[in-house]
VEXDREN-2710 file (C-alpha; in Angstrom, 1 decimal):
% VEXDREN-2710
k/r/px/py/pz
1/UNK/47.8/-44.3/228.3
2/UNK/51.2/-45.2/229.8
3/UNK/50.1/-47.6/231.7
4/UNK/47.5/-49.5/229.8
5/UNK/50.7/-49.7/227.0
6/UNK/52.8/-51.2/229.6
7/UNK/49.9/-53.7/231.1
8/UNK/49.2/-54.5/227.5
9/UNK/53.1/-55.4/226.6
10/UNK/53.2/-57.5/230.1
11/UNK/50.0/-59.1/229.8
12/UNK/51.4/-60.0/226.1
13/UNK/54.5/-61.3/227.2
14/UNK/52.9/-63.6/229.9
15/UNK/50.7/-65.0/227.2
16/UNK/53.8/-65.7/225.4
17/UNK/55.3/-67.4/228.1
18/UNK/52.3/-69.5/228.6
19/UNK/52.6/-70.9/224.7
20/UNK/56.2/-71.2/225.1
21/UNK/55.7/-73.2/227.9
22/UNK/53.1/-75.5/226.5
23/UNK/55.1/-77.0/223.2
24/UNK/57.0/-79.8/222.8
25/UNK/60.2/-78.6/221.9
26/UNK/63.0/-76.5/223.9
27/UNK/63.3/-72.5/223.5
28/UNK/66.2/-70.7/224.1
29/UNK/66.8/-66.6/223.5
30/UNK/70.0/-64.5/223.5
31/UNK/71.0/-61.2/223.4
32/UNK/73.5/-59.9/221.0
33/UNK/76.1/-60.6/223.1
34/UNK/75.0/-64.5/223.2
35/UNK/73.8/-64.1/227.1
36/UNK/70.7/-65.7/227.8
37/UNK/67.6/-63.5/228.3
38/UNK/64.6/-66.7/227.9
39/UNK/63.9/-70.1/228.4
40/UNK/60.9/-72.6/228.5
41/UNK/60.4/-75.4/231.1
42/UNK/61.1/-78.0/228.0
43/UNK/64.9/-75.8/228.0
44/UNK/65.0/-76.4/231.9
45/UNK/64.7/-80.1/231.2
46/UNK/66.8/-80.8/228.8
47/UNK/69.5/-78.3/229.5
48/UNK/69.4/-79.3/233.3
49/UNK/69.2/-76.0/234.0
50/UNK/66.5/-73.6/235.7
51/UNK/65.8/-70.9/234.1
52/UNK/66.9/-68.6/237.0
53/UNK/70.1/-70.4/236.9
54/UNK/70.5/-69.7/233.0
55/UNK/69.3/-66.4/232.4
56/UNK/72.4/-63.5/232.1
57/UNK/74.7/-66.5/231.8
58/UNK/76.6/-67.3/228.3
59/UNK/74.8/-69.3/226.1
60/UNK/77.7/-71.4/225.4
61/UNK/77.7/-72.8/228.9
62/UNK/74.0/-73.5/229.0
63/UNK/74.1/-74.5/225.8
64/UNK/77.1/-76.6/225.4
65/UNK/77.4/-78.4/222.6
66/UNK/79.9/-80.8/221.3
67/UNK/80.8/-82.8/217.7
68/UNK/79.5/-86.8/219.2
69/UNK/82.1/-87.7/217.1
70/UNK/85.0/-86.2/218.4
71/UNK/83.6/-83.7/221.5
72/UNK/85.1/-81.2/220.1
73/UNK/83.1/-78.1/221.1
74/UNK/80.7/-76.4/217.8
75/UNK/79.7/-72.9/217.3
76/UNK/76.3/-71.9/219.2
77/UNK/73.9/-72.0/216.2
78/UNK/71.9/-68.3/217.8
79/UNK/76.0/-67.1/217.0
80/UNK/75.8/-68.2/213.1
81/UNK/71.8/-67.0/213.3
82/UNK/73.2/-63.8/214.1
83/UNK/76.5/-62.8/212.1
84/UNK/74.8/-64.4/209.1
85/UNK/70.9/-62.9/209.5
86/UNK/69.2/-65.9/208.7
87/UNK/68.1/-69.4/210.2
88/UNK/70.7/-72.1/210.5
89/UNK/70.4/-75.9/211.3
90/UNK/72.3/-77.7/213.8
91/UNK/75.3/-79.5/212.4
92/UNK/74.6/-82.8/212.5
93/UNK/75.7/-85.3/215.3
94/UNK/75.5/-82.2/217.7
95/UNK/75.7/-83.5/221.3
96/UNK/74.3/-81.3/224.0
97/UNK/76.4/-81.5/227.4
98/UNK/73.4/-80.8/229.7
99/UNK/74.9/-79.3/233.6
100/UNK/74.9/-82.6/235.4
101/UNK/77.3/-83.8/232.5
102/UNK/75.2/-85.8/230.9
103/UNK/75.0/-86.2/227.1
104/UNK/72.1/-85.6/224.3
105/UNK/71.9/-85.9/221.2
106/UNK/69.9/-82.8/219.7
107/UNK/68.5/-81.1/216.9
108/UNK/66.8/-77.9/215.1
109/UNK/67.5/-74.7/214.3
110/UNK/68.4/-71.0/215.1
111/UNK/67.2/-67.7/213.9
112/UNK/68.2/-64.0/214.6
113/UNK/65.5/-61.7/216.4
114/UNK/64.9/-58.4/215.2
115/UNK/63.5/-55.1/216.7
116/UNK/61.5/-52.7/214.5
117/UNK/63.7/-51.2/212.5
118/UNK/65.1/-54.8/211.7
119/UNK/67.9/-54.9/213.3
120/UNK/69.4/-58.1/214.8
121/UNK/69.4/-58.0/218.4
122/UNK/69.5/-61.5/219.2
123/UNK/68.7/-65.0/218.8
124/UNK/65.8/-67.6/219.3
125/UNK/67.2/-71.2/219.5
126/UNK/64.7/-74.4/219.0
127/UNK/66.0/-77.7/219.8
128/UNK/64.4/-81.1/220.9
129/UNK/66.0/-84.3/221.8
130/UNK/67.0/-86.3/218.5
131/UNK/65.6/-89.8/220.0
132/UNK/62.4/-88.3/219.5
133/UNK/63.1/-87.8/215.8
134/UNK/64.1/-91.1/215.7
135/UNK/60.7/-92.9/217.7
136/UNK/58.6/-90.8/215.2
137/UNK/60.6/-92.1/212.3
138/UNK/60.0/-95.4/213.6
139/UNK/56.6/-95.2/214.0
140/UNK/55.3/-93.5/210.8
141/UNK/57.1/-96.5/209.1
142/UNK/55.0/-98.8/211.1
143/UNK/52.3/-97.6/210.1
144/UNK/53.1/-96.9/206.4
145/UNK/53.2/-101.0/206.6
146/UNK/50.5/-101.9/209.2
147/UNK/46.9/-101.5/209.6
148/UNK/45.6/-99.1/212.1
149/UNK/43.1/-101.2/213.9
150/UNK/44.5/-104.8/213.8
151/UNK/47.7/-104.2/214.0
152/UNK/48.1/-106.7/211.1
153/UNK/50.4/-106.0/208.4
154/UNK/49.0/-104.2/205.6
155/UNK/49.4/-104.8/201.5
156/UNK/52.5/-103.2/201.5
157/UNK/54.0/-105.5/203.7
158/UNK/52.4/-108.5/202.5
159/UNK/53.3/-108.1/198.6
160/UNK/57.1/-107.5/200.2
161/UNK/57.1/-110.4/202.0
162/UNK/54.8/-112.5/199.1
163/UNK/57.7/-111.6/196.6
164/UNK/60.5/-112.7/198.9
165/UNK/58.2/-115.7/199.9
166/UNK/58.3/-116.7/195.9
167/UNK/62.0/-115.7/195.4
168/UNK/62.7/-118.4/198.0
169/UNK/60.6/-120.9/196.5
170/UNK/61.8/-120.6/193.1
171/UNK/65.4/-121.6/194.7
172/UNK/64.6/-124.5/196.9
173/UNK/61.7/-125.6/195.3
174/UNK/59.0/-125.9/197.9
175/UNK/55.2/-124.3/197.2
176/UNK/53.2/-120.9/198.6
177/UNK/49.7/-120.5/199.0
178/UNK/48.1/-117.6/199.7
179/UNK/44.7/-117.7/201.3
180/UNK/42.0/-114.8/200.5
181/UNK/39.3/-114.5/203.7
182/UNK/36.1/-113.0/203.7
183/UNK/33.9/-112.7/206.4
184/UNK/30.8/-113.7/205.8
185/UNK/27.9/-111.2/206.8
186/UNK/29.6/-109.1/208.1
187/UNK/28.1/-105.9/206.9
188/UNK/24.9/-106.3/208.8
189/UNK/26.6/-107.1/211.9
190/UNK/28.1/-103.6/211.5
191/UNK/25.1/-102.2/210.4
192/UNK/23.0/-103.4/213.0
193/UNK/25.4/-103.3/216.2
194/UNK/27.4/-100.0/215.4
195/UNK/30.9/-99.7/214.1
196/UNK/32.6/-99.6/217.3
197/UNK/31.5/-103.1/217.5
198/UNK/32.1/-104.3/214.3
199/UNK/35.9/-102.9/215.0
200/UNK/36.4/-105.1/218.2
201/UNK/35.0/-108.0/216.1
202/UNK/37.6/-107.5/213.5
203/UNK/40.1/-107.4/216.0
204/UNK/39.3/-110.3/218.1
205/UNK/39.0/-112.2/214.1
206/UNK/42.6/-110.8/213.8
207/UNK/43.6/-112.1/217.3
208/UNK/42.5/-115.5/216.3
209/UNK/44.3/-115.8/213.1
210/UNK/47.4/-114.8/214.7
211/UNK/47.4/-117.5/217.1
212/UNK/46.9/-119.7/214.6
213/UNK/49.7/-119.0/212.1
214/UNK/53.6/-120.0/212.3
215/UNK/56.1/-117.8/212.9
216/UNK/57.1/-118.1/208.8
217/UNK/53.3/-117.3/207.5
218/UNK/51.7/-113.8/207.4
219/UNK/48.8/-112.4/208.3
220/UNK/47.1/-109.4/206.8
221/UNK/44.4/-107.2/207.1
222/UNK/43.3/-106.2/203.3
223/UNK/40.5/-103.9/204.5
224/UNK/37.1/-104.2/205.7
225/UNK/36.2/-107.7/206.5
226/UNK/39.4/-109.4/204.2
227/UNK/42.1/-110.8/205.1
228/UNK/44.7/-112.4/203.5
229/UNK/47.3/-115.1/205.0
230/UNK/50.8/-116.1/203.1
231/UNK/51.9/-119.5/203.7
232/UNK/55.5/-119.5/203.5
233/UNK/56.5/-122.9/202.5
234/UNK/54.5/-125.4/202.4
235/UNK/55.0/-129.0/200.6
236/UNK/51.2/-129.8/198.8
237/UNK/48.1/-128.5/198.0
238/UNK/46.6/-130.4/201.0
239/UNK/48.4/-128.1/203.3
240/UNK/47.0/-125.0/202.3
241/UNK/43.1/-126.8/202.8
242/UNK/44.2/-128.0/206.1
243/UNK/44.6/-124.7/207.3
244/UNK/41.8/-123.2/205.5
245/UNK/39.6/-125.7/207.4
246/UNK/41.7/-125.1/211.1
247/UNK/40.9/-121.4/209.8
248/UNK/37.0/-122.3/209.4
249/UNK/36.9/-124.2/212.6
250/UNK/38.6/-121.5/215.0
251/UNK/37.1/-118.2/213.8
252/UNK/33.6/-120.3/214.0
253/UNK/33.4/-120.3/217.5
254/UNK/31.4/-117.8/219.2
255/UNK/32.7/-114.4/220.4
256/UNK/31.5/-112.5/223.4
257/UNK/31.5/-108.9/222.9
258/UNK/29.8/-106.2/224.4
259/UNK/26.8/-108.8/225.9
260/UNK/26.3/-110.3/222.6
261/UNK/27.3/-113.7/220.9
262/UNK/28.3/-113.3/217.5
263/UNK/28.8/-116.4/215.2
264/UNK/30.2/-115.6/211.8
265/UNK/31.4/-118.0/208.6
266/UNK/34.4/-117.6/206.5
267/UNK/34.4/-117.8/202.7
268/UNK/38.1/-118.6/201.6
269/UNK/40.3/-119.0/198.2
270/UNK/43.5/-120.1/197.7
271/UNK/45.9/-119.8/195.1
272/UNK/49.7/-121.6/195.4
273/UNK/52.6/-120.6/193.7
274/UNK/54.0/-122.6/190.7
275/UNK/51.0/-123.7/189.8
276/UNK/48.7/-120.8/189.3
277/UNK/50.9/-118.0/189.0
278/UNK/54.4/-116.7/190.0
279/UNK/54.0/-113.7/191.0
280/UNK/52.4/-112.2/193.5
281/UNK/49.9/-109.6/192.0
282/UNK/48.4/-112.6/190.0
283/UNK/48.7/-114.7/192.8
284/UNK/46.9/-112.6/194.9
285/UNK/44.3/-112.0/192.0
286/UNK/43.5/-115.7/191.8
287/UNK/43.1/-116.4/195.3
288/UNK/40.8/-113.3/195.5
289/UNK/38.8/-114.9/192.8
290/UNK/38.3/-118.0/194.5
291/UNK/37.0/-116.5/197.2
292/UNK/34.1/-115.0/194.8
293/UNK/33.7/-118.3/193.6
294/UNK/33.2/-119.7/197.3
295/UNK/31.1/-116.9/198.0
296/UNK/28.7/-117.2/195.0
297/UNK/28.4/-121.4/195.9
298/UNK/26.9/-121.3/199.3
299/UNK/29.7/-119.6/201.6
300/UNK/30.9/-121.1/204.8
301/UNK/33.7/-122.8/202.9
302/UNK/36.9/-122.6/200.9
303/UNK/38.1/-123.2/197.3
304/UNK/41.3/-123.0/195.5
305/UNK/41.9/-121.6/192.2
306/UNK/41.4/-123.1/188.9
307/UNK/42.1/-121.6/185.5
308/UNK/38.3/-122.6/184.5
309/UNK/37.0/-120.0/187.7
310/UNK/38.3/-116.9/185.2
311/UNK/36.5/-118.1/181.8
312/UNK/33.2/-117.1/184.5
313/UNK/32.1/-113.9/184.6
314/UNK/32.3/-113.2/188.3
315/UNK/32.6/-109.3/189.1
316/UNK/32.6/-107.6/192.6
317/UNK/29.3/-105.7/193.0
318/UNK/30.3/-102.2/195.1
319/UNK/27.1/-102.3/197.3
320/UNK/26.1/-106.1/197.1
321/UNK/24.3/-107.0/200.0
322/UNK/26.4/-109.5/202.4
323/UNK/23.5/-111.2/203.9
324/UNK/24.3/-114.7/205.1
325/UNK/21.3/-117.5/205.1
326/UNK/21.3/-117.6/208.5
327/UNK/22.0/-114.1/209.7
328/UNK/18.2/-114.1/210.7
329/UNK/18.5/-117.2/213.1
330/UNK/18.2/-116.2/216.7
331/UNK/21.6/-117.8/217.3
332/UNK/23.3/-115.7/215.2
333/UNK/24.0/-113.1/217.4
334/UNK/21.9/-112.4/220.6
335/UNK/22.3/-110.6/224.0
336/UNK/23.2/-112.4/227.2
END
């Protein structure tokens, strides 16, 4: 019975070792004495120490941290863990002087270990580096203002950068359009090639509009097949249907994708900014309703707002087929 307690309690200590070796983050135990009885290979790395090296040394020498202010040395969080029987944070700006000399900024917490009677008989210390914490950050607001698949900003971004576009505008008196894009039969692309498809499609429509914009303009992705392009500053009208046909012209061209051609059309509003609205919800309201009206007249073509288009009843239909006249061509799309 002896034994097969003690194989249990090794075989269970191994399997921890395994899943403390497998996470992300460093892991660091003491005794009660602050010497170090346990650490995982993400500890070896960023401590620069080996675990053989570490173990039964003090953990203020293998973990020596320092104010990255002033280098002054800080308590060992498992220390405060301890006397205080409870978790504690690192202080922040703590700088971890790894064993080559080398300098890391770090963060996490501490908390005291207990045995069964719940007494405190040492300390678990979990740290990562802080640069990590900081590409994370970075990312998740990315992607709070891009979309996933293009790459293109998202609303968010574009109603930021529509209301600055405005702001500037109104002070130096120059015009912004805003263009609303719709992808003409799109859906039974999708539908009848497969999603994965219909994704690379968006992203090589995406691609395009990219390379055709200035620096100043911005593209967007408003979901599904719409898009939506600010034109910073332009001087008339004329501008904004000047792109809208360069628009027309470029995305017309064929794409190649997985051995098949596909063709597609563009159906396009516009709205500018004095004249039909001046701000950008309404803004981008009206050039979304120009769109409808260019969809609803034929397709394949672009029309900018007038005040008349909202006296007509035009309302977005949830499943309204998307079928363009000449989706049943051969040309449309075909295998080569």
């Amino acid at each position: 019975m002896r034994w097969n307690v003690s194989s249990a309690l090794e075989a269970e200590r191994a399997w921890a070792r395994v899943a403390l070796d497998t996470i992300g983050d460093a892991v660091l135990t003491t005794d009660l004495h602050g010497t170090v009885t346990y650490m995982n290979r993400v500890a070896e790395t960023l401590t620069d120490w080996s675990a053989t090296e570490a173990i039964g040394k003090p953990i203020s020498r293998v973990l020596h941290l320092v104010d990255d202010k002033t280098l002054q040395t800080t308590i060992t969080p498992g220390r405060r863990a301890m006397e205080e029987n409870q978790a504690k944070g690192f202080a922040m700006g703590c700088v971890l002087v790894r064993q080559d000399g080398s300098k890391l900024k770090i963060e996490d917490s501490a908390a005291p270990i207990h045995d069964w009677e719940g007494r405190v008989t040492g300390a678990v210390i979990v740290f990562h580096d802080a640069s990590q914490s900081q590409v994370i950050l970075e990312r998740m607001a990315y992607l709070a203002q891009h979309d996933a698949l293009t790459g293109l900003p998202n609303r968010v971004l574009l109603t930021e950068r529509l209301t600055l576009a405005i702001g500037l505008a109104r002070r130096h008196q120059h015009l912004v359009a805003l263009l609303y894009l719709d992808l003409d039969a799109f859906k039974p692309i999708n539908d009848t090639l497969g999603h994965a498809l219909g994704d690379k499609l968006l992203q090589a429509v995406a691609g395009r509009l990219q390379d055709c914009m200035r620096d100043i303009d911005t593209v967007c992705r408003q979901g599904g097949d719409e898009f939506v392009i600010l034109l910073a500053e332009i001087r008339q009208t004329e501008d904004a249907c000047k792109v809208a046909e360069k628009l027309r012209a470029v995305l017309g061209r064929p794409y190649h994708i997985e051995g098949h051609e596909l063709v597609i059309t563009l159906s396009i509003g516009i709205s500018l900014y004095p004249d039909d609205a001046d701000n950008a919800d309404t803004l981008m309201r009206n050039a979304d309703t120009a769109m409808y009206h260019t969809k609803r007249n034929g397709r394949n073509g672009h029309r900018c707002f007038t005040a008349k288009m909202n006296t007509l009843a035009i309302q977005r239909k949830p499943h309204e087929p998307d079928l363009h006249p000449s989706l049943a061509a051969p040309q449309y799309f075909f295998d080569f």
